[in-house]
C-alpha positions in Angstrom: -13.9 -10.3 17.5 -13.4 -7.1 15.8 -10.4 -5.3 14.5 -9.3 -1.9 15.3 -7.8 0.2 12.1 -4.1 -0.3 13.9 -4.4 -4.0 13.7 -5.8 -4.2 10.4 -2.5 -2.0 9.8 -0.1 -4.1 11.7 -1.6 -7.4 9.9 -1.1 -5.8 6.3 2.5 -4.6 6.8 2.8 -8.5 8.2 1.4 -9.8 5.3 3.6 -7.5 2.8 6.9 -8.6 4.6 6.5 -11.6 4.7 5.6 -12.6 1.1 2.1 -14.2 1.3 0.2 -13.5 -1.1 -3.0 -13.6 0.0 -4.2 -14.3 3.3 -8.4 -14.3 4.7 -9.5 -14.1 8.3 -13.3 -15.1 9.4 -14.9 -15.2 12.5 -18.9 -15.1 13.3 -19.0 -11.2 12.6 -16.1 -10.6 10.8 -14.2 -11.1 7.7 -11.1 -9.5 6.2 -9.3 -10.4 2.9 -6.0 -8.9 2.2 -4.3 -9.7 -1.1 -0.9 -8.9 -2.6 1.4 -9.5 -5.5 4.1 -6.5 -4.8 2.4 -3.8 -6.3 -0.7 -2.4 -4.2 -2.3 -4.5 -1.3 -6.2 -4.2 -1.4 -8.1 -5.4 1.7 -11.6 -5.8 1.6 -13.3 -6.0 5.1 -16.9 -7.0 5.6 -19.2 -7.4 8.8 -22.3 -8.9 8.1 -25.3 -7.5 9.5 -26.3 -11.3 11.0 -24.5 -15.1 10.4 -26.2 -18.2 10.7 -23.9 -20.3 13.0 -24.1 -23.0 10.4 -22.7 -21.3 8.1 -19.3 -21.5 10.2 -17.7 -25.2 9.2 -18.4 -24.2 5.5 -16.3 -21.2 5.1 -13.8 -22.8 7.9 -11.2 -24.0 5.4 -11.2 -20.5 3.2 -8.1 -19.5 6.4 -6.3 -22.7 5.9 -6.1 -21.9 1.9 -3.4 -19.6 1.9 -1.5 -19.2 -1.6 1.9 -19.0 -1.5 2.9 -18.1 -5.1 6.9 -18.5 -6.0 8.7 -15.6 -4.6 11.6 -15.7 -8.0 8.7 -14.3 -9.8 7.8 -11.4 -7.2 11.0 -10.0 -7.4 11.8 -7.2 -10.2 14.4 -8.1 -12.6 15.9 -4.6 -12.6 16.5 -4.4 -9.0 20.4 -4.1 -9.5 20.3 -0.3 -12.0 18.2 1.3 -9.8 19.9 0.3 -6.8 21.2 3.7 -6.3 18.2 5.6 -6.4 16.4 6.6 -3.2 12.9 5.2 -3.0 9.9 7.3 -1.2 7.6 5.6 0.4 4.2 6.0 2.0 4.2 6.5 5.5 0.4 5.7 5.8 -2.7 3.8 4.2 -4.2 6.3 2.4 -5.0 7.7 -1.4 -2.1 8.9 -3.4 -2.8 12.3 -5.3 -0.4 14.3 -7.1 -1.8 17.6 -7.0 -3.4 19.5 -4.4 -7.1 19.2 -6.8 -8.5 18.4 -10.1 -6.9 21.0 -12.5 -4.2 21.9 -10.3 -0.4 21.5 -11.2 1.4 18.7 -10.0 3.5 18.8 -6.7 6.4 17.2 -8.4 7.1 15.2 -12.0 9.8 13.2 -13.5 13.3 15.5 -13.8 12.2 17.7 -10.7 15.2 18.8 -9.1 13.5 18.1 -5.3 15.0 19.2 -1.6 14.6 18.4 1.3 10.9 19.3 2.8 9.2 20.1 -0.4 6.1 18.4 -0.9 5.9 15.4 -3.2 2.4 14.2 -2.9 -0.8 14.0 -0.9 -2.0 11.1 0.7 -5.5 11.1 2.3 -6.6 8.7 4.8 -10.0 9.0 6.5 -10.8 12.5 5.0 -7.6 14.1 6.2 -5.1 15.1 3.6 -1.5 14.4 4.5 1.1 16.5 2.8 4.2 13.9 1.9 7.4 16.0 2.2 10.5 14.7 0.7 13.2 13.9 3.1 15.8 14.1 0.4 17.4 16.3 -2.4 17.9 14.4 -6.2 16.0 14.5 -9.1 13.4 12.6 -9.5 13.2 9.6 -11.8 10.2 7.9 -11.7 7.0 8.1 -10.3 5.4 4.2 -8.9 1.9 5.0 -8.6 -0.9 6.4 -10.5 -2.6 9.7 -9.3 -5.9 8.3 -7.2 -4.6 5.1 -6.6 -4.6 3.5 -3.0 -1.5 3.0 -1.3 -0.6 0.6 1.7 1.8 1.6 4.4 5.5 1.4 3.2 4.9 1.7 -0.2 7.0 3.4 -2.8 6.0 6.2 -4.2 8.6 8.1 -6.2 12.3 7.0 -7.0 14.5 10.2 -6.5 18.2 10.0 -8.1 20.1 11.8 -4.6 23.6 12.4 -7.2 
């Protein structure tokens, strides 16, 4: 069994819904990890170049050991204040950058007024970069993740005060 890049996307936007924090898949040829605790999902994928089939029954039970941590302690405490805020989010896997290079200005920074269709942020995925356009007007309030980081499908990126 292999994966294609579409159901390694599917299972991770799974996984983040449903609360599950981590969850591993292995066959002969194929193993994927994917790991979460609400802030950015990591998944490691490796393919082995050969597997002894008896290594199968000992690395059987790694798929049955799936760690459901308590979900009171996943959720933010603050949820309620910034309730009214608009959150952008990722609409693809990728690498969140905040300028369009090293030494260039930022796209957009805490107190930007923003409208609709300016660019926020780059996300690259597979060598392409991806120009994020805002679909709303506010100000912006915070930013969620770091410049460089990897982002997952779905998550936010920038919290954007529409008032």
């Amino acid at each position: 069994m292999s994966m294609d890049i579409k159901q390694v996307q599917d299972l991770i936007k799974f996984v983040s819904k449903s609360g599950v924090n981590e969850v591993s898949i292995e066959e002969k040829d194929f193993k994927i990890t994917i790991k979460t605790n609400q802030e950015p999902t990591y998944v490691t994928a490796t393919i082995p170049q050969a597997v002894a089939p008896a290594a199968a029954p000992s690395v059987a039970p790694v798929a049955e050991s799936v760690n459901v941590a308590p979900q009171a302690a996943a959720k933010p405490a603050a949820a309620d204040d910034s309730s009214k805020y608009i959150t952008v989010k990722s609409p693809m896997i990728g690498t969140f950058y905040r300028s369009a290079g090293p030494g260039k200005p930022t796209f957009a920074n805490v107190g930007d007024e923003i409208t609709s269709g300016k660019v926020l942020c780059i996300v690259e995925a597979m060598k392409l970069f991806n120009e994020i356009e805002s679909e709303v007007s506010g100000k912006i309030v915070k930013v969620l993740v770091e410049d460089a980081q990897p982002v997952e499908y779905d998550q936010p990126l920038f919290l954007v005060d529409p008032s």
